[in-house]
MDAnalysis code that builds the backbone (N, CA, C; Angstrom):
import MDAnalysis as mda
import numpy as np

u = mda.Universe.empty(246, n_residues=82, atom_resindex=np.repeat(np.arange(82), 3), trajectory=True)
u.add_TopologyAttr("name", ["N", "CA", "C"] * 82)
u.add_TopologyAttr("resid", np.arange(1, 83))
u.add_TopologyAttr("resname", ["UNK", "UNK", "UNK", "UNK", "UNK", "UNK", "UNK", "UNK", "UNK", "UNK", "UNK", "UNK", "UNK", "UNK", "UNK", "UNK", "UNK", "UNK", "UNK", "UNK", "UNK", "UNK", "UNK", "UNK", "UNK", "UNK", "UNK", "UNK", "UNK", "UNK", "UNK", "UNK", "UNK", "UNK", "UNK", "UNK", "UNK", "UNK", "UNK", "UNK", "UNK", "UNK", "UNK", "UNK", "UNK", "UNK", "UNK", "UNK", "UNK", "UNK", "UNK", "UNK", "UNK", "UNK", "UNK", "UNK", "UNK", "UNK", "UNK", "UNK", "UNK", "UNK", "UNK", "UNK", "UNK", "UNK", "UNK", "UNK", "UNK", "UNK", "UNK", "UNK", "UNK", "UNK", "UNK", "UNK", "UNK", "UNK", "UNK", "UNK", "UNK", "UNK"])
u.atoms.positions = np.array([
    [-58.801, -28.338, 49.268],
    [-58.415, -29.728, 49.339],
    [-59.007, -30.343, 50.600],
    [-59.770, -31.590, 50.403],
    [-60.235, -31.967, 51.184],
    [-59.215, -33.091, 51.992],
    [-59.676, -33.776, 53.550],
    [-58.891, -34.548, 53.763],
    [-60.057, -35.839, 54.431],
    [-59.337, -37.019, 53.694],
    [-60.420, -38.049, 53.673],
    [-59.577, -38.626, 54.827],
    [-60.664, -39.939, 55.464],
    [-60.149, -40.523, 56.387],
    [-58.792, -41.177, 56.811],
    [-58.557, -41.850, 55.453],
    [-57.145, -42.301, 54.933],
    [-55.962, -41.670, 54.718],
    [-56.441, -40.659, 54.458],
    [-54.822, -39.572, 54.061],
    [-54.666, -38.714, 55.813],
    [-56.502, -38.927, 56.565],
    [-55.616, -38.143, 57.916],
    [-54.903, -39.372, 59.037],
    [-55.324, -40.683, 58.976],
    [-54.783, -41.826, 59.505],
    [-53.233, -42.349, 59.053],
    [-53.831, -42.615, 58.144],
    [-52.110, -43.089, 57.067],
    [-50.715, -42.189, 56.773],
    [-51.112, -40.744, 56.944],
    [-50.283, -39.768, 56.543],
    [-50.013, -39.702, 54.926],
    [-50.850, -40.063, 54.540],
    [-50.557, -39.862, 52.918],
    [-50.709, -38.135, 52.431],
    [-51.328, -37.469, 53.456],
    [-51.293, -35.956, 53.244],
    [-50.821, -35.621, 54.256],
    [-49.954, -34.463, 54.477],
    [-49.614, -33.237, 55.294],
    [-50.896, -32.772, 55.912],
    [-51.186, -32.718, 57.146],
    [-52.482, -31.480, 57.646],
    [-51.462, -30.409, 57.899],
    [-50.401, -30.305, 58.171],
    [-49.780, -29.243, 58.978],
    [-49.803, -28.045, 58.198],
    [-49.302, -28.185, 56.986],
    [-48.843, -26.633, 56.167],
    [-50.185, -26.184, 56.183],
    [-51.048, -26.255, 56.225],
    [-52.323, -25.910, 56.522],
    [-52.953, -25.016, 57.739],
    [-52.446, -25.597, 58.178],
    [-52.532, -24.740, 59.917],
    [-51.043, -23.768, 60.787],
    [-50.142, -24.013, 59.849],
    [-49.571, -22.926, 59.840],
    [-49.734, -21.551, 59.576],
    [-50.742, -21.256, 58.236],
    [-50.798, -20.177, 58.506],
    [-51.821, -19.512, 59.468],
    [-52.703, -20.543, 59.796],
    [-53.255, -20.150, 61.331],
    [-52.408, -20.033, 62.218],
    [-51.577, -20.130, 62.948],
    [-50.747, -20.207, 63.780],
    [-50.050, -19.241, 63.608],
    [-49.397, -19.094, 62.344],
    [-48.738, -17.334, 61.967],
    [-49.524, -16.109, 62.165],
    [-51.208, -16.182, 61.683],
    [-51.757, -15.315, 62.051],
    [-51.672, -14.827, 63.976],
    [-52.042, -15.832, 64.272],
    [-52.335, -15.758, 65.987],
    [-50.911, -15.514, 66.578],
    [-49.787, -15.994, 66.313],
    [-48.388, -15.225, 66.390],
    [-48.561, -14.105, 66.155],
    [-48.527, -13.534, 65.108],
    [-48.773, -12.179, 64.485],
    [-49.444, -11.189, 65.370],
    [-50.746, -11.634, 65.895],
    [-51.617, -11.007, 66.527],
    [-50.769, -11.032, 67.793],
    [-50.344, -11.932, 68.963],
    [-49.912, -11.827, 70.110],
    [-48.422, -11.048, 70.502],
    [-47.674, -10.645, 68.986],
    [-46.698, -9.966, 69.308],
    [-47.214, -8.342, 68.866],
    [-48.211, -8.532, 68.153],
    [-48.635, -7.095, 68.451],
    [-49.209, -6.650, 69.627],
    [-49.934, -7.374, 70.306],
    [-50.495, -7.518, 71.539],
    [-49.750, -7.122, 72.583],
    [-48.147, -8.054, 72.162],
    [-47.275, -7.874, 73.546],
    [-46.559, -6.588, 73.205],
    [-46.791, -6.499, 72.098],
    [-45.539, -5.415, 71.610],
    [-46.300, -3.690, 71.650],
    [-47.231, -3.337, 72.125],
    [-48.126, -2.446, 72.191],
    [-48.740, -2.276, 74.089],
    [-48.687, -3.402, 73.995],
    [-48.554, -3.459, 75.712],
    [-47.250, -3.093, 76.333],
    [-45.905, -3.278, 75.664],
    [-44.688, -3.227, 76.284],
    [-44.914, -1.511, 75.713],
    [-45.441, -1.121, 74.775],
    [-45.164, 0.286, 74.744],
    [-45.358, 1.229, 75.541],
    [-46.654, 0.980, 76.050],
    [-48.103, 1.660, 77.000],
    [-47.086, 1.381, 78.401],
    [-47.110, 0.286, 78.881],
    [-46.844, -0.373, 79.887],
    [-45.190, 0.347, 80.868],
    [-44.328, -0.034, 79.498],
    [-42.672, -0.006, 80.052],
    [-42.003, 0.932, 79.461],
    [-41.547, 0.693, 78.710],
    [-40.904, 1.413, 76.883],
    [-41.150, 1.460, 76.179],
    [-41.273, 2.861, 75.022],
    [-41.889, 3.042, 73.623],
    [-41.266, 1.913, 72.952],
    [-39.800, 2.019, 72.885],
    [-38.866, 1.578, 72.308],
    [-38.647, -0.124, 72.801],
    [-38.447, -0.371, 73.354],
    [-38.843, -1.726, 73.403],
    [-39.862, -2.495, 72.859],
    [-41.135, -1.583, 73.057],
    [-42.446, -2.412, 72.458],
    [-42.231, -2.428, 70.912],
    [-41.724, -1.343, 70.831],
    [-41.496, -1.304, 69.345],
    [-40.664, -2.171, 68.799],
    [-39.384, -2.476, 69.114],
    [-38.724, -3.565, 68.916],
    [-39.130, -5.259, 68.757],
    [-40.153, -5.483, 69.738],
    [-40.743, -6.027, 70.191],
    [-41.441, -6.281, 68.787],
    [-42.924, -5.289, 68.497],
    [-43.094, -5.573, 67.005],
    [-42.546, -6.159, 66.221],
    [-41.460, -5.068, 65.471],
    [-40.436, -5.059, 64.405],
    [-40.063, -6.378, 64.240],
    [-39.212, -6.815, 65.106],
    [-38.165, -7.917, 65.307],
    [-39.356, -9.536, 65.587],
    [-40.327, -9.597, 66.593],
    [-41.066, -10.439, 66.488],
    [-41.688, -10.782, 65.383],
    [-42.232, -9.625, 64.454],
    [-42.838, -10.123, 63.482],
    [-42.115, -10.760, 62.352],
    [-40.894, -10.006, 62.072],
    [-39.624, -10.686, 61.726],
    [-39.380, -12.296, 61.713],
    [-39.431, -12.855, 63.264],
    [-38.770, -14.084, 63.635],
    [-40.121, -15.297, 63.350],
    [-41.094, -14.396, 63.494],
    [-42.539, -15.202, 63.481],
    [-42.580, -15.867, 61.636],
    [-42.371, -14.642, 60.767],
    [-42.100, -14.988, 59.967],
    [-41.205, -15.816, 58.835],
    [-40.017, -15.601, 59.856],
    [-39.153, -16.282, 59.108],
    [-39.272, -17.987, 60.153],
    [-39.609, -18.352, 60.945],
    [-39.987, -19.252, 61.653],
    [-40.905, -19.894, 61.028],
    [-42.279, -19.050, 60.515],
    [-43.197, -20.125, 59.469],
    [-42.683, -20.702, 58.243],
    [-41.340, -19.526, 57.704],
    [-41.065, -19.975, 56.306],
    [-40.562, -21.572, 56.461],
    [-39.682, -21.395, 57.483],
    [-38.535, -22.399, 57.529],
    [-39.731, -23.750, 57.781],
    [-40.331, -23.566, 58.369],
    [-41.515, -24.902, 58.461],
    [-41.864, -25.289, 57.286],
    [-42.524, -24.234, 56.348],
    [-43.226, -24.615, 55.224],
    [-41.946, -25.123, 54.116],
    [-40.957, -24.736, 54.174],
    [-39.514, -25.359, 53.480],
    [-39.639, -26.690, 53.933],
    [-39.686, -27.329, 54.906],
    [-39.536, -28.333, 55.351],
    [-40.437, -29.527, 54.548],
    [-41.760, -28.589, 55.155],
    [-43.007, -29.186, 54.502],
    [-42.856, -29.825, 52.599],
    [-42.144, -28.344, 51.783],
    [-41.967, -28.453, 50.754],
    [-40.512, -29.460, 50.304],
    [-39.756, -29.930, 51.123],
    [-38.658, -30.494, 50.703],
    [-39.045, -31.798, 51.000],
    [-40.509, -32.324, 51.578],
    [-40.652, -33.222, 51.955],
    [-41.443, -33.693, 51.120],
    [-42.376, -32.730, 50.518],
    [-42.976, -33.047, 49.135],
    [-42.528, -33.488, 48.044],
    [-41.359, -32.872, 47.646],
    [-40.437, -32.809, 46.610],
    [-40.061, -34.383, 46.773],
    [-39.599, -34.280, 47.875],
    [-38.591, -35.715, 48.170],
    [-39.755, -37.266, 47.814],
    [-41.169, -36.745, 47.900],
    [-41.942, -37.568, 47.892],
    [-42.180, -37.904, 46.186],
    [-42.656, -36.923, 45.724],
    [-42.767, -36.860, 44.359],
    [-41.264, -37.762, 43.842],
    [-40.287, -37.761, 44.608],
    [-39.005, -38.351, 43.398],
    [-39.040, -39.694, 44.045],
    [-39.019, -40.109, 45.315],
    [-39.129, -41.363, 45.254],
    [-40.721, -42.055, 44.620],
    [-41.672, -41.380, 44.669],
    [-42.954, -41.871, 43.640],
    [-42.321, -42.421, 41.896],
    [-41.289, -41.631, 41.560],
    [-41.305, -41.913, 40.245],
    [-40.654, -43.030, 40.012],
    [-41.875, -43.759, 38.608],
    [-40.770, -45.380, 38.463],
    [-39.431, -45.291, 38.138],
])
């Protein structure tokens, strides 16, 4: 899907749900990062937690966005209808 001048000025399209899952990826990546560093570094067990539980919150953190995104769609589609 492309985005024309009008839909990125006007807001007639969402850019965001789009770049969320960029943003989940690079989350993703930096709690493995931190969470592998806290292993090496401090505690097995912490870093590990660290993983587990970050990747967890990262995830459920994008869902709740893209819900948003989608209830906003929805909501759009019903006031569209005659």
């Amino acid at each position: 899907m492309s985005v024309s001048g009008k839909d990125l000025f006007f807001f007639d399209r969402m850019l965001t749900p789009s770049i969320i899952t960029v943003v989940y990826w690079l989350l993703l990546l930096s709690v493995l990062v931190g969470g592998i560093g806290m292993m090496f570094g401090q505690s097995f067990f912490a870093g590990l937690g660290i993983i587990v539980f970050g990747t967890l919150g990262v995830r459920i953190w994008c869902e709740l966005l893209i819900v948003l995104f989608k209830i906003h769609q929805n909501l759009k589609a019903i006031a569209d209808k005659p």
